[in-house]
N, C-alpha and C positions, 0 to 999 in steps of 0.2 A: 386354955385355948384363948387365945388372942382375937377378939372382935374388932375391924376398924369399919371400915364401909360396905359399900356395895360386893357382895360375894358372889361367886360363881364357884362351882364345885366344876374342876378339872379332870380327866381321866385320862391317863396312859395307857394304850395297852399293846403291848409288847410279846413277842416271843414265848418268853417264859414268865411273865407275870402281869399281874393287870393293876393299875396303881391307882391311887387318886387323892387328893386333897383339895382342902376350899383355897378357894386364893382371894386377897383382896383386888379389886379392879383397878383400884388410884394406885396401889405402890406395885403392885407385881410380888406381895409377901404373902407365903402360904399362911393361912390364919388357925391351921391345924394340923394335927401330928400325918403325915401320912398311912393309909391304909392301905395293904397289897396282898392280893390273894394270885393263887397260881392261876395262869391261863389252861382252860382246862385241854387234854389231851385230841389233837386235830385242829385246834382253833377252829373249830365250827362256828357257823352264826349266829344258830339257834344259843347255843350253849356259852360261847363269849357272851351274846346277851344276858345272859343267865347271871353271869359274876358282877355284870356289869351293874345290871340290879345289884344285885348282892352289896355291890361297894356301894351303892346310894341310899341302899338299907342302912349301912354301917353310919352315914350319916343324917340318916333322917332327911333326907334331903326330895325336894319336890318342887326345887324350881330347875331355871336353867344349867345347863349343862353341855362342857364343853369336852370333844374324844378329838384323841390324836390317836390313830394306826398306820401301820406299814401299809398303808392303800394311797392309789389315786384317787380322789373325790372329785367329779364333777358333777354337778344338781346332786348334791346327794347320794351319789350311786356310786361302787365301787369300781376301778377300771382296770387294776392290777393286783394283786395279792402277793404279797414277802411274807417267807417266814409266817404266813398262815395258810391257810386250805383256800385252793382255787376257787370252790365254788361260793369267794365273797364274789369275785367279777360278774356283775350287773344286779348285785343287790344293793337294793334301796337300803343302806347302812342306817342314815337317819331316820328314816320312816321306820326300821325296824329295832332301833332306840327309841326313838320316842312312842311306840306302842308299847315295849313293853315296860318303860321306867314311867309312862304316865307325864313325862314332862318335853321341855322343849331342848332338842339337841342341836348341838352344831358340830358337824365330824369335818375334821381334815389329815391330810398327810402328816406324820412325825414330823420331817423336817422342816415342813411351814410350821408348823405348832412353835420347833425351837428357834425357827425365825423371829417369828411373833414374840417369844418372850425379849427377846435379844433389843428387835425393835422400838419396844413399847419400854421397857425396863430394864436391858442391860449396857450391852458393849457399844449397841448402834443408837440407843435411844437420841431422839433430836435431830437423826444425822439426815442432811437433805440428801437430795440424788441418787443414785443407785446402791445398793447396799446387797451382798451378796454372801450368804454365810452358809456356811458348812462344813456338816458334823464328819469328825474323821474316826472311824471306828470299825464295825464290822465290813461294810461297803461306805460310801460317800456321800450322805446326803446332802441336799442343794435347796436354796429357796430363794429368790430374790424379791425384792422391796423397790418400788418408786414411790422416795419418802416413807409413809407410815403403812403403805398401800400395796399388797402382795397378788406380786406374779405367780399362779400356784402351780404345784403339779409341775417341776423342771425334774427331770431326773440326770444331774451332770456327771453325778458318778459312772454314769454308762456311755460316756463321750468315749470313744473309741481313741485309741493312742498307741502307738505301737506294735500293729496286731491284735488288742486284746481292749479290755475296758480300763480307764480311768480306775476305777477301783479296785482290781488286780493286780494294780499296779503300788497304786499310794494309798490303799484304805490303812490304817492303822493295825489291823488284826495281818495285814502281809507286813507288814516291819517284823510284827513278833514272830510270826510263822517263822520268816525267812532270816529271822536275826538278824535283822540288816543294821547296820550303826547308826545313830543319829543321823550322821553327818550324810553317807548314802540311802536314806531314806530321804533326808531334807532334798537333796538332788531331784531325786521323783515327785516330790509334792513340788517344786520348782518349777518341772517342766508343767507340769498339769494346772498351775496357779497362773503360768506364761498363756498358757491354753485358751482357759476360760476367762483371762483379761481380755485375750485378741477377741474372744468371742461378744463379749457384755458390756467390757469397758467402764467397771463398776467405779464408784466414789469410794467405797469402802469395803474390805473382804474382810469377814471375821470367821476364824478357825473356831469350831467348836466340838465336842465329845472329850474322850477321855485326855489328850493329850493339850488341851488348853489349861488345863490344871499348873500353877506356875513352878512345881516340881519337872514338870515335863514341858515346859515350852522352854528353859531357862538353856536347855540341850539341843534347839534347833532354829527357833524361831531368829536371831540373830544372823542364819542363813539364808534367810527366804527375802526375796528381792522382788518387790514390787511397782509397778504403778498407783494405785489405789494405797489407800490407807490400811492397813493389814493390824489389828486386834485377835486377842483370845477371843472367847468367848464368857461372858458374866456369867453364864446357868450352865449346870452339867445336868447332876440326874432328876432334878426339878424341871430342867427346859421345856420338859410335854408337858406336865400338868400346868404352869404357868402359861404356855403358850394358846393349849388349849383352854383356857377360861378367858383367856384376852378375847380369841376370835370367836368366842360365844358370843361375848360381849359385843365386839366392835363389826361384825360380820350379822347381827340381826338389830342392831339400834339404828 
């Protein structure tokens, strides 16, 4: 295990697994093996809290602590639920981390968490003015940045476009559904990237999830025609846990 600075322990949790690892706060480098237990059956509150301990047991761990979920956070509270049980909408998420792990939590949406790593430590690190990144994969996650400074809680993937949403359209999991080829999938991300420029007018777009991998952009990314400065993304399946220890850090100092 690699010790450098200041540490925060990270947690993802997702779908079908709950993950977590310490990260360093100066580089954005996990300082330990990852740990990941299944999310248990419902994703209840009570019982995701359960694991969530669980992984901070695995670390011995009792200080701060940063969570990234399929939720909207505002104060604290949850305001939608993906891919887990409704009844997180209007629970205090933090307050019911931080009771039961004993320590100080900071919870945000997945997609700002992979913002955050992005902005602090990867693709966009440095980058002044608008910065707008998102993950392309089961739907369309979105987060946008003024400078270092997050816009939270956007959901662009449900920009309506053609009758339907944004991400029914160009999420990565409909290319595979629908075998579409590179080249007419790239078409769809086009128009949707046309989209969301008229809409924000960003400095820079960064593509992230599974298809920023350079296996897989070396087949489309060449098509995609922007205004904005247009990048992969640096972090794939580390972006939550990294992201989420950034805005532990930077969201209570």
């Amino acid at each position: 295990m690699i010790r450098l600075g200041l540490e925060i322990l990270g947690i993802d949790i997702g779908g079908s697994g709950i993950k977590g690892a310490l990260v360093d706060i100066e580089s954005g480098q996990l300082t330990s093996e990852r740990f990941r237990l299944e999310t248990p059956t419902g994703a209840y509150p009570k019982e995701v809290a359960g694991v969530v301990h669980a992984v901070t047991e695995h670390f011995s761990w009792k200080k701060k602590v940063g969570v990234t979920m399929p939720v909207r956070i505002r104060d604290g509270i949850a305001r939608t639920a993906a891919n887990i049980d409704q009844s997180w909408i209007g629970t205090n998420v933090e307050e019911l981390f931080s009771s039961t792990l004993g320590s100080e939590v900071t919870v945000l949406n997945d997609a700002d968490a992979a913002g955050y790593a992005e902005v602090h430590y990867g693709a966009a690190k440095g980058a002044s003015g608008k910065t707008l990144v998102l993950t392309l994969g089961t739907g369309i996650g979105s987060s946008l940045f003024v400078g270092p400074v997050l816009v939270p809680n956007l959901e662009l993937g449900h920009l309506r476009m053609a009758g339907t949403t944004a991400e029914a359209l160009a999420a990565n999991s409909i290319r595979k559904r629908d075998q579409l080829s590179w080249k007419k999938w790239a078409k769809r991300l086009q128009n949707y990237l046309t989209y969301v420029e008229f809409l924000f007018d960003p400095n820079l777009i960064i593509l992230g999830g599974g298809v920023s991998r350079p296996k897989r952009t070396k087949h489309y990314f060449h098509l995609l025609k922007t205004t904005a400065q247009l990048l992969p993304a640096h972090f794939q399946n580390e972006a939550g846990i990294i992201g989420a220890a950034c805005a532990a850090h930077t969201l209570t100092d």
